[in-house]
N, CA, C and O atoms as a DFTB+ gen file, in Angstrom:
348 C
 N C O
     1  1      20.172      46.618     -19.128
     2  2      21.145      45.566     -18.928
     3  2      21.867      45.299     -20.252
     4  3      21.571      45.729     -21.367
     5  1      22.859      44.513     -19.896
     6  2      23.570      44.513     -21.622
     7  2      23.370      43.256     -21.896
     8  3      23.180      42.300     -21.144
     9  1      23.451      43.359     -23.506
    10  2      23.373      42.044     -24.293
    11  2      24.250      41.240     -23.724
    12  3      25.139      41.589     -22.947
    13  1      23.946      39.815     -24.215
    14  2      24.780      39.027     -24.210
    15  2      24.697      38.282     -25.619
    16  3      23.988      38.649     -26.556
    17  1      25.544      37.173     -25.609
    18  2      25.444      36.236     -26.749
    19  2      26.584      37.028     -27.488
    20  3      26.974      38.174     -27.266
    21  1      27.015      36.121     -28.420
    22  2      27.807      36.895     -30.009
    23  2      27.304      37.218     -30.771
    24  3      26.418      36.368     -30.860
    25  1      27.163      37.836     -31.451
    26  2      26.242      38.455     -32.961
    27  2      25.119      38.931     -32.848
    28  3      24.424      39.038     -33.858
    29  1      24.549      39.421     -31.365
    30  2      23.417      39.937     -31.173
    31  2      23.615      41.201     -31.334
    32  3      22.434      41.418     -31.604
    33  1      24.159      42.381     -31.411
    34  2      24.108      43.528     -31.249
    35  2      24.295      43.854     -32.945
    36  3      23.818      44.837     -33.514
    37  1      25.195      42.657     -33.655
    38  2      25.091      42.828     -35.118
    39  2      24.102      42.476     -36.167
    40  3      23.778      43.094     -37.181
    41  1      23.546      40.916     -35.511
    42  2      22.207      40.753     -36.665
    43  2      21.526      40.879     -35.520
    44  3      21.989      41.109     -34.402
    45  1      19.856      40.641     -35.994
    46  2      18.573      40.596     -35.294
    47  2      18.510      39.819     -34.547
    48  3      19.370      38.939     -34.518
    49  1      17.582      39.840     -33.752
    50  2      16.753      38.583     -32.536
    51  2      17.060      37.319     -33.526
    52  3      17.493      37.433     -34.673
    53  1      16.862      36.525     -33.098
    54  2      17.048      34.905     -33.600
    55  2      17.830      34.370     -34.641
    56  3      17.955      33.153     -34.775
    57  1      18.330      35.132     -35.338
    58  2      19.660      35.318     -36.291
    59  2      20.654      34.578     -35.762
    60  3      21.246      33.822     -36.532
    61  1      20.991      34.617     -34.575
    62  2      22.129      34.141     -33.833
    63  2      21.606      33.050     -33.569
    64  3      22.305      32.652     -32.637
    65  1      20.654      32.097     -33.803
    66  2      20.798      31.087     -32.895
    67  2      19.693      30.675     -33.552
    68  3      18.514      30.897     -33.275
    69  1      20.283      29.895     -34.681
    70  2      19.397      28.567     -35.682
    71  2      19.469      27.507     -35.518
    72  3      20.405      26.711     -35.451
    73  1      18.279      27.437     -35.429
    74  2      18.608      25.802     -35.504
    75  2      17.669      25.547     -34.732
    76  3      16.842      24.736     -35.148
    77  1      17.449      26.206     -33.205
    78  2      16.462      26.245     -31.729
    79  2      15.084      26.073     -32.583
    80  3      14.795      26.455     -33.717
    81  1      14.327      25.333     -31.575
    82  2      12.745      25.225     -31.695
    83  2      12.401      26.927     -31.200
    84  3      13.232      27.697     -30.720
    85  1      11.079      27.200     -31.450
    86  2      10.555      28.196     -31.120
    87  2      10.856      28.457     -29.265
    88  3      11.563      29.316     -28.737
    89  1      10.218      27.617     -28.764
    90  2      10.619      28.063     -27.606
    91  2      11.615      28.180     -26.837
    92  3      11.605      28.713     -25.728
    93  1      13.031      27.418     -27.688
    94  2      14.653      27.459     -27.259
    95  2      15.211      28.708     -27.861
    96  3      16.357      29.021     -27.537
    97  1      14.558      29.445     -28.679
    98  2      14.380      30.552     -29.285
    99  2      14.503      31.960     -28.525
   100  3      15.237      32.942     -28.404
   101  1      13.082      31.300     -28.022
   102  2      12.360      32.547     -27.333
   103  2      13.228      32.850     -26.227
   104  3      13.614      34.010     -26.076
   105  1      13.754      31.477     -25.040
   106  2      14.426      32.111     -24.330
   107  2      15.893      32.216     -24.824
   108  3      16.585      32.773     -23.973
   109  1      16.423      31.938     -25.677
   110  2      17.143      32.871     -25.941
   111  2      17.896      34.182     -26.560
   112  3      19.021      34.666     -26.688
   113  1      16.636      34.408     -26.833
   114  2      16.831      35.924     -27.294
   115  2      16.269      36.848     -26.297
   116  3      16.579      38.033     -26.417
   117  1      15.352      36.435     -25.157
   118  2      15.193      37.034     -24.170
   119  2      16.355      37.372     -22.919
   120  3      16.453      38.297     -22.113
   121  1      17.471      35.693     -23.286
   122  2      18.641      36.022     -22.529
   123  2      19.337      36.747     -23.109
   124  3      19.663      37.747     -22.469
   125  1      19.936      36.609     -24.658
   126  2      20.267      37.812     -25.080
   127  2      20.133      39.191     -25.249
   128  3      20.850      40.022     -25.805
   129  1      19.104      39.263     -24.676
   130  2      18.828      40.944     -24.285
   131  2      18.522      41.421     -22.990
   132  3      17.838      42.362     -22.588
   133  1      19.380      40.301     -22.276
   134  2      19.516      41.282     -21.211
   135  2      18.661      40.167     -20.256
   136  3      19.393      39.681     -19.394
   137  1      17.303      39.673     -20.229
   138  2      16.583      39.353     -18.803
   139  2      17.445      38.000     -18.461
   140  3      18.286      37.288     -19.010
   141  1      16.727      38.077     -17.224
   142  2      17.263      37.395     -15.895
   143  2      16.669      36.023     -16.258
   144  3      15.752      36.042     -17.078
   145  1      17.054      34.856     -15.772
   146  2      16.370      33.694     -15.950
   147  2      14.926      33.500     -15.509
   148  3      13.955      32.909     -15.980
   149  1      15.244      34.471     -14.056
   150  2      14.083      34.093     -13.341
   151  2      12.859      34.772     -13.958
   152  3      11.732      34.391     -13.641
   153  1      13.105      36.068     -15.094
   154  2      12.107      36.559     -15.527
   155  2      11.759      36.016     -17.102
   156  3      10.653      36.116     -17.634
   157  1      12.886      35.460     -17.674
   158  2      12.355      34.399     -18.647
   159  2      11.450      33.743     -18.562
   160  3      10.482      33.852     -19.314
   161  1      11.596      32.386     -17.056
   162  2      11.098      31.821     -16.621
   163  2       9.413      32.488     -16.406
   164  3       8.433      31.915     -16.883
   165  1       9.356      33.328     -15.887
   166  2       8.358      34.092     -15.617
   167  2       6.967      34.681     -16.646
   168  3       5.736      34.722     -16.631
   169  1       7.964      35.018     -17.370
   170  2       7.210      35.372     -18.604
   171  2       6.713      34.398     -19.816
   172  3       5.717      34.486     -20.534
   173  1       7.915      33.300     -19.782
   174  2       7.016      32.305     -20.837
   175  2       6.690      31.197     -20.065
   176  3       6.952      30.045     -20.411
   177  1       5.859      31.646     -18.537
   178  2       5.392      30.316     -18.257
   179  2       6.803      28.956     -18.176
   180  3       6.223      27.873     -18.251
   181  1       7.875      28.800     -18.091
   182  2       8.332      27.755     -17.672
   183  2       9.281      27.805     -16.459
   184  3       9.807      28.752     -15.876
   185  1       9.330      26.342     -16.254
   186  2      10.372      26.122     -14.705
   187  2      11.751      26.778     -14.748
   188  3      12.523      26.550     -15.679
   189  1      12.121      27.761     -13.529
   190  2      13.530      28.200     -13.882
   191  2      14.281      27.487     -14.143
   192  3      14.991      27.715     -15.123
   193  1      14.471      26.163     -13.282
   194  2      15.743      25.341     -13.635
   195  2      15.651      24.677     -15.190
   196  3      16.677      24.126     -15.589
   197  1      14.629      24.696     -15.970
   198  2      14.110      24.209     -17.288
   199  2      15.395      25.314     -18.247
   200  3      16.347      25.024     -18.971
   201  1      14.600      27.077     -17.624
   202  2      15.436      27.708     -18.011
   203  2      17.049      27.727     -18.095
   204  3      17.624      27.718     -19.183
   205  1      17.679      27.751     -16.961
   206  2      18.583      27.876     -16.538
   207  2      19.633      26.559     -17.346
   208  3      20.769      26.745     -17.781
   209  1      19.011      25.506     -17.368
   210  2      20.113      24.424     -17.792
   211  2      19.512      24.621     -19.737
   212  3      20.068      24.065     -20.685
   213  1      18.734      25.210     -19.796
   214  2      18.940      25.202     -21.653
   215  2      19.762      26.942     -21.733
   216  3      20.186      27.259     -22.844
   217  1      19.892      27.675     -20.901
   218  2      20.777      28.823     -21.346
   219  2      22.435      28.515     -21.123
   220  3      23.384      28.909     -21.801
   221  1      22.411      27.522     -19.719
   222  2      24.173      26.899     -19.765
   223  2      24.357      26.320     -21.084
   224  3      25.528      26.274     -21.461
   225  1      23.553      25.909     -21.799
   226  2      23.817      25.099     -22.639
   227  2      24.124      25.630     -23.664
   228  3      25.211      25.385     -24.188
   229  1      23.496      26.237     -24.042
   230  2      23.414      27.456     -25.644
   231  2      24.201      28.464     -25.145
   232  3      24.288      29.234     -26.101
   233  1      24.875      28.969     -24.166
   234  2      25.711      29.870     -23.671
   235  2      26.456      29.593     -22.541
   236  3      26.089      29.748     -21.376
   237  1      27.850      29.048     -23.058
   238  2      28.964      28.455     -22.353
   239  2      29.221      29.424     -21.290
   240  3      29.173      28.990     -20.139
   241  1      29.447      30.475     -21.444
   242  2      29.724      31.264     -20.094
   243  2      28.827      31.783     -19.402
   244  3      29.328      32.370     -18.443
   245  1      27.468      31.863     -19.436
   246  2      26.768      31.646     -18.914
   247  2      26.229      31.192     -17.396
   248  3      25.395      31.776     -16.703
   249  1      27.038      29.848     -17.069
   250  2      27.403      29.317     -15.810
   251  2      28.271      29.877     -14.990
   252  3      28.231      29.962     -13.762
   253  1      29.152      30.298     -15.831
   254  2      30.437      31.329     -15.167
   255  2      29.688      32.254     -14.092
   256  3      29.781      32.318     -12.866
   257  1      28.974      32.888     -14.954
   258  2      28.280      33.726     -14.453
   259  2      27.238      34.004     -14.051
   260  3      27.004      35.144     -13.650
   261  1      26.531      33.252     -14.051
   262  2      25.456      32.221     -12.967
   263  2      26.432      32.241     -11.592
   264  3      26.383      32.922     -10.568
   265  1      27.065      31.498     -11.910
   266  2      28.232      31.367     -10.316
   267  2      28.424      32.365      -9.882
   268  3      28.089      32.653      -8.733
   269  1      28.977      33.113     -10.625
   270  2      30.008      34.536     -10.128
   271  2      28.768      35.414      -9.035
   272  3      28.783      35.603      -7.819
   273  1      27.742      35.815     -10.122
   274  2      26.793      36.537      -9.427
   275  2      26.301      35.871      -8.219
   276  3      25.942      36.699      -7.381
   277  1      26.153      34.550      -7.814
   278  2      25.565      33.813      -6.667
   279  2      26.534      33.789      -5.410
   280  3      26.279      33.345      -4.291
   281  1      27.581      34.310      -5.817
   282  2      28.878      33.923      -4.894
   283  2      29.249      35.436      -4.194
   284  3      29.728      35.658      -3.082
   285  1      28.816      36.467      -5.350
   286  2      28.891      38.166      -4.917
   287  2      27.555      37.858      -4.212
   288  3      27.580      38.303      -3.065
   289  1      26.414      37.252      -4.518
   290  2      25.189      37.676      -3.331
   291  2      25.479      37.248      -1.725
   292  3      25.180      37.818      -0.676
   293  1      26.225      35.934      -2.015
   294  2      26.436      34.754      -0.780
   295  2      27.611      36.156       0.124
   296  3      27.539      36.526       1.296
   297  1      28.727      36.700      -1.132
   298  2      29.561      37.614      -0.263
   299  2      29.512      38.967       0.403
   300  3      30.309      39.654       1.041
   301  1      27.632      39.138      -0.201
   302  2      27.242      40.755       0.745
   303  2      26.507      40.876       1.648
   304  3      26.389      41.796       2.458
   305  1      25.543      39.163       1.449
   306  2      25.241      38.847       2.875
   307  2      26.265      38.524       3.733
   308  3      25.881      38.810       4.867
   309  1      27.095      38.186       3.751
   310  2      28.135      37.726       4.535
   311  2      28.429      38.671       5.190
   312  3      28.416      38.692       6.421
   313  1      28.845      39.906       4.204
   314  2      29.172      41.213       4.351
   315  2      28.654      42.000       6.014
   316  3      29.027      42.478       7.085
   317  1      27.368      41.594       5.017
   318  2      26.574      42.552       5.913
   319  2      26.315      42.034       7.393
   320  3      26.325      42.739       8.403
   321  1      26.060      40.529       7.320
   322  2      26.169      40.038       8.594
   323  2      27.235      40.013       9.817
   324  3      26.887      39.768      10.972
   325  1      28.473      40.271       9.465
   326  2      29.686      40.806       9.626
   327  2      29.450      42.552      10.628
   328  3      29.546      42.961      11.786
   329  1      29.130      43.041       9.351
   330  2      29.005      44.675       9.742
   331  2      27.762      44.787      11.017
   332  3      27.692      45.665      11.877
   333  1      26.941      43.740      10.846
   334  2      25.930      43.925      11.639
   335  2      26.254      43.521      12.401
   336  3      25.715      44.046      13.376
   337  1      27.061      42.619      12.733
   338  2      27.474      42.074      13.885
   339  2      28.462      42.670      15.034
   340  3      28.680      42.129      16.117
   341  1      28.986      43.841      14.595
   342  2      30.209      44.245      14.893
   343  2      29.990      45.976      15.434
   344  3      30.721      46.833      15.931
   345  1      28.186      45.859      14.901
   346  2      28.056      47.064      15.439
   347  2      27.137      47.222      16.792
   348  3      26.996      48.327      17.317
């Protein structure tokens, strides 16, 4: 998956993003490289939505795309319910 964030592909893990406690840290350098919230969530033990509203936060577009992707899932079920329907 590809990075995200600014200055991740140029300095190191946590370079980009001083200031964070250790664990505002952790997930975000885990979002910056790529994982999913739900496997953030997963892996350090916390609530997705815990996740999810400290990565909108530290990463403005982020939500964008939170949305975008939820709206392509909402539009292939749709899709498909459509196609299934019709056959």
């Amino acid at each position: 998956m590809a990075r995200r964030g600014t200055g991740c592909a140029v300095r190191g893990a946590g370079q980009h993003h001083r200031g964070l406690t250790p664990r505002e840290l952790a997930i975000m350098d885990r979002w910056d490289a790529g994982q999913s919230i739900r496997q953030i969530a997963r892996e350090l033990g916390r609530d997705v939505e815990a996740v999810r509203k400290l990565v909108i936060y530290y990463d403005g577009a982020a939500e964008h795309r939170l949305h975008c992707s939820g709206m392509q899932a909402s539009n292939a079920a749709f899709l498909s319910a459509l196609r299934e329907a019709r056959a």
